[in-house]
N, C-alpha and C positions, 0 to 999 in steps of 0.2 A: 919254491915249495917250502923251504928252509926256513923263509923269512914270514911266510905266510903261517905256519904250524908254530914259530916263535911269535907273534904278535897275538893266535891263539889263545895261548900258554897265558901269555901276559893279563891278555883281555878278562882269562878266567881269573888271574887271581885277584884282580882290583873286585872282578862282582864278588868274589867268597870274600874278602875283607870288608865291601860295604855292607853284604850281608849281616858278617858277625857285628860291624859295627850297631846296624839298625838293631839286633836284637841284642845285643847289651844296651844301646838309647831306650828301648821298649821297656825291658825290664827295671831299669833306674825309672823312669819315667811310672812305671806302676808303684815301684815302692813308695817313691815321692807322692803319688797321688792318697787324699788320706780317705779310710774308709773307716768310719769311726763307729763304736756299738758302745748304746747307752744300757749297761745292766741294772736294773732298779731292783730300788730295797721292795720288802712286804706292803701289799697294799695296793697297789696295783695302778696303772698309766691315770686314774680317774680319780684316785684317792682325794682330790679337791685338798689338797696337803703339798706335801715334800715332794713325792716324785712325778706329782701333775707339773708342779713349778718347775723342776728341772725340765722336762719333755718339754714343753711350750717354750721355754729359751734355746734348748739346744734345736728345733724342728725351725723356728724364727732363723735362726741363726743357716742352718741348712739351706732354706731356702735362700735368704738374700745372696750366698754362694754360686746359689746355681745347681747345687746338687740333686742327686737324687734321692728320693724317702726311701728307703728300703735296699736300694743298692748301693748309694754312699754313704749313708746313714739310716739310722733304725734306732730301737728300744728292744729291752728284752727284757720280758716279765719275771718277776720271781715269787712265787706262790708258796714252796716246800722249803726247809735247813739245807738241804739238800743240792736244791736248784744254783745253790750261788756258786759252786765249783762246776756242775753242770753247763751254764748259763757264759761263765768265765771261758771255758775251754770251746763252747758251740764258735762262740765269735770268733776265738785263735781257727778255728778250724773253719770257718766258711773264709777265711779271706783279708778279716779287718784287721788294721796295723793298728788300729789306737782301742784298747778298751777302755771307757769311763765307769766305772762304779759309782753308785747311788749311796751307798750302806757301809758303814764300816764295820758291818756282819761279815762281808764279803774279805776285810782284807786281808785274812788266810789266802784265800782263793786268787786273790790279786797278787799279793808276793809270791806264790805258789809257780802263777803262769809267769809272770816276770823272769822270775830265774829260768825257767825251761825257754823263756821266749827274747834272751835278751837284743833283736833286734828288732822287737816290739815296743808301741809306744800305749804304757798305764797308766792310768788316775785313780785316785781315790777320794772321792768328796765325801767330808763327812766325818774322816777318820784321817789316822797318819801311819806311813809305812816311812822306817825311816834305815838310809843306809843302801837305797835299791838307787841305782842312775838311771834308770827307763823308768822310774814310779814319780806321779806327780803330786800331793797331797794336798787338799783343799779342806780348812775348816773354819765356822764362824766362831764368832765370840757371843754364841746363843745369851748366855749368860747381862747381857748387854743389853738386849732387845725386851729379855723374861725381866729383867728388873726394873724398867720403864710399864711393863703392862703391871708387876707390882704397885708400883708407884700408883699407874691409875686405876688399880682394884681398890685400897688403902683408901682412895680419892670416894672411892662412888659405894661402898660396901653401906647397907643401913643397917646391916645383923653384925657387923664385926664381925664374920666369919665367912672365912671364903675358902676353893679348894683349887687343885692341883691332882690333873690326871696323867700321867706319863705314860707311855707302850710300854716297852720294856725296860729295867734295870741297865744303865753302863752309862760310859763319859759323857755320852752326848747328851741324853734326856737328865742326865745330874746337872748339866749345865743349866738348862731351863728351870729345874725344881729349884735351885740355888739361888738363880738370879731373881728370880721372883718370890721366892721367902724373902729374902734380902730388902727386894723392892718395897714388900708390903711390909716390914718390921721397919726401915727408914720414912715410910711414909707414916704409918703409926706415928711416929714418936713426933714427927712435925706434927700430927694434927691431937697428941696429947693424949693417942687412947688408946687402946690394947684392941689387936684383930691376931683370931686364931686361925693358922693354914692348914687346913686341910690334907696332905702329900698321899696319893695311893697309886698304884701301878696294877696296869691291864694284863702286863707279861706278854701282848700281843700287839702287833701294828695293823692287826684287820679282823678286828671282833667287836662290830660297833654293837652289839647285843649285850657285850660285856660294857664296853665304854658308856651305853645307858645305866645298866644296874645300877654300875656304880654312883652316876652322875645321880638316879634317883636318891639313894642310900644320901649323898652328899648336899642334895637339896631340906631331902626328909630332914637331916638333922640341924638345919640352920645356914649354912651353905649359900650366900647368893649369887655369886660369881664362879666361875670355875676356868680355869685353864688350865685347855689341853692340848697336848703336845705326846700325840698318840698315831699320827697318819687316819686310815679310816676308821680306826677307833675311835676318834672322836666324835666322826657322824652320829654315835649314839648319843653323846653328849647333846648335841645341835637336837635330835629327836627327842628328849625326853625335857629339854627346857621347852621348847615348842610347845610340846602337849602339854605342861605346867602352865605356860603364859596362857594359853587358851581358854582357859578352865574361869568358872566364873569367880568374881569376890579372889581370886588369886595376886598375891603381891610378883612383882615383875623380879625375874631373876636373870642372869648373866650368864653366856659365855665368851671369853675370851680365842679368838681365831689363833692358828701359827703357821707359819712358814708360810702362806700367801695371804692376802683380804678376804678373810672367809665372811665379808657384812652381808650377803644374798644368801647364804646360808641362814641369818636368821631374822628374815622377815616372814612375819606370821600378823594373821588375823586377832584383833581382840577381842575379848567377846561383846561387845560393841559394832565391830564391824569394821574397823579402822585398823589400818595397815600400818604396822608396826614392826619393830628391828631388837632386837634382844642380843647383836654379837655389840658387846662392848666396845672394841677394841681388835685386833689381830697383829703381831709379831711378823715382821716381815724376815725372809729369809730369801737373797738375791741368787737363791741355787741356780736358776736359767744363767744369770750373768756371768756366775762361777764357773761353770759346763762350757758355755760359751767361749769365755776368753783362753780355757785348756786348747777348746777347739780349733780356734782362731793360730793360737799358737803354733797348734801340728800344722795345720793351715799353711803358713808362713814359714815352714822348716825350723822352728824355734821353741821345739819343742821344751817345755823347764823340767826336766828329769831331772831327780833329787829335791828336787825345789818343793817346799813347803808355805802352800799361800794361806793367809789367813784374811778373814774378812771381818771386819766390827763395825761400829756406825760409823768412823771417821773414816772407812773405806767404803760407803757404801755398803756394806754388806749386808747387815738388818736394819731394821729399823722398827718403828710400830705406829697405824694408823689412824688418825683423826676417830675413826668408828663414831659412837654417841656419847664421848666423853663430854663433860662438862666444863665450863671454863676452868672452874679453880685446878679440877686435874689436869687439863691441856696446862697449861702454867707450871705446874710441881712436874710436870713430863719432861717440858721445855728445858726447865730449869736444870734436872739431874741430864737429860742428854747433852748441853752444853758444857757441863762440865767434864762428861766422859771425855767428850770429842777436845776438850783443852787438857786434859789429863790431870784433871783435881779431884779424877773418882775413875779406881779400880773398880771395878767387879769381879770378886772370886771364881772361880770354875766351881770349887766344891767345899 
């Protein structure tokens, strides 16, 4: 009985120790597993801009994984000032170890939960948090891509006068307004002639009512071209040249796309009847790539906390597309991207 009530004893305690073992595997094994939440800037999952291009890389990305939409991964809208600390803490609180941010609105709200969450895994595209070892920072060198679609404003302008519409005031949309002043004042001076920029700001990233007026205001006054770099603010831009081209005896006017190929945005009817394209151009921005390879990262337990990525043409990062540029400006495009990418031409941020 002795021997019997002793092998008992025994027997229990090997099962309590694989027990504990299995749930400390279980719970290593959840934390390891990544459950990632994409928080987007103003404008919303469709803005046909900035944070449509991120979601279609990071959702591409999800899937080839395996995962799931909504349980391993998701997006989370941000509408309100408000919502970006709201938005930041809903994901710590449902479950997910990795938050990505969209905005670098948000990165109060990102270094906020970082410090309260330090065995959480953050990103910030867009903006930089610097000094966090859980915070991952991603930005382009906008500036790069805006000076190129300079170059081929410069190239195609017939009024010498072209505009610039920004969202809001701060680092990022300065880097745009910069690179493309720049662009078209070097492009000027190659072709011998004096072209005036237009610079005005929305103060919104989702008021295409607004981003019309102005677009009107900027046409009305000579204006042929415009780029903006607004989110869905720009939609008004895209509507208010539309209804311009359409109109009869009217001369053909420009916009210029950003952050994805905005050229299905502006095909319109002439009043002829003949199908017609009025986006110039569009500034690519590889935010899906950027998001993606964060992802990739948690992914692989390698995650770059601290780490500060940046992206320009020579990384792929931007770039700007063929659109209905002309040859002489495809050529003057050519010419200043080749020299970014060998480093015989900075571009300022501001």
């Amino acid at each position: 009985m002795m021997k019997l009530l002793r092998l008992a004893m025994f027997l229990g305690s090997v099962l309590l120790l694989a027990s504990c073992g299995q749930k400390e595997a279980q719970t290593t094994e959840e934390k390891d597993t990544p459950k990632i939440a994409l928080v987007l800037g103003f404008g919303g999952v469709d803005d046909r801009s900035f944070n449509q291009a991120g979601w279609e890389g990071f959702k591409d990305w999800g899937h080839e994984k395996g995962l799931k939409e909504k349980k391993d991964f998701l997006y989370i809208e941000t509408n309100q000032p408000q919502d970006n600390s709201t938005n930041v803490n809903q994901a710590v609180e449902n479950g997910f170890n990795t938050i990505i941010s969209l905005s670098y609105l948000q990165a109060d709200a990102i270094k906020e939960a970082a410090v309260a969450n330090p065995d959480l895994d953050f990103a910030l595209v867009d903006g930089e948090i610097e000094d966090q070892k859980n915070v991952v920072s991603a930005t382009f060198k906008d500036q790069e891509s805006a000076y190129l679609a300079g170059i081929a404003a410069a190239y195609t302008t017939q009024t010498n006068r072209v505009g610039f519409i920004g969202g809001m005031e701060g680092p990022v949309i300065q880097r745009f307004e910069t690179g493309f002043e720049n662009g078209v004042k070097d492009g000027a001076k190659a072709l011998g002639k004096e072209i005036t920029v237009d610079s005005r700001y929305a103060a919104s990233y989702d008021a295409p009512d607004r981003g019309k007026a102005i677009a009107s205001s900027m046409y009305e006054e000579g204006s042929d071209i415009i780029y903006q770099a607004a989110g869905s603010t720009g939609a008004g831009v895209f509507q208010e040249a539309k209804t311009r081209n359409e109109r009869e005896n009217s001369q053909k006017i420009w916009v210029i796309g950003v952050d994805r190929d905005q050229n299905d945005e502006g095909v319109y009817q002439t009043p002829a009847g003949q199908e017609d394209n009025f986006t110039l151009t569009s500034t690519l921005k590889n935010v899906g790539a950027a998001v993606s390879e964060i992802a990739e990262a948690r992914y692989n337990q390698k995650f770059p906390g601290g780490d500060h990525l940046v992206f320009g043409i020579k990384e792929a990062g931007v770039d700007l597309t063929e659109g209905q540029l002309n040859e002489e400006a495809l050529q003057a495009v050519a010419k200043a991207k080749e020299r970014i990418i060998a480093g015989d031409l900075t571009i300022s941020e501001n």
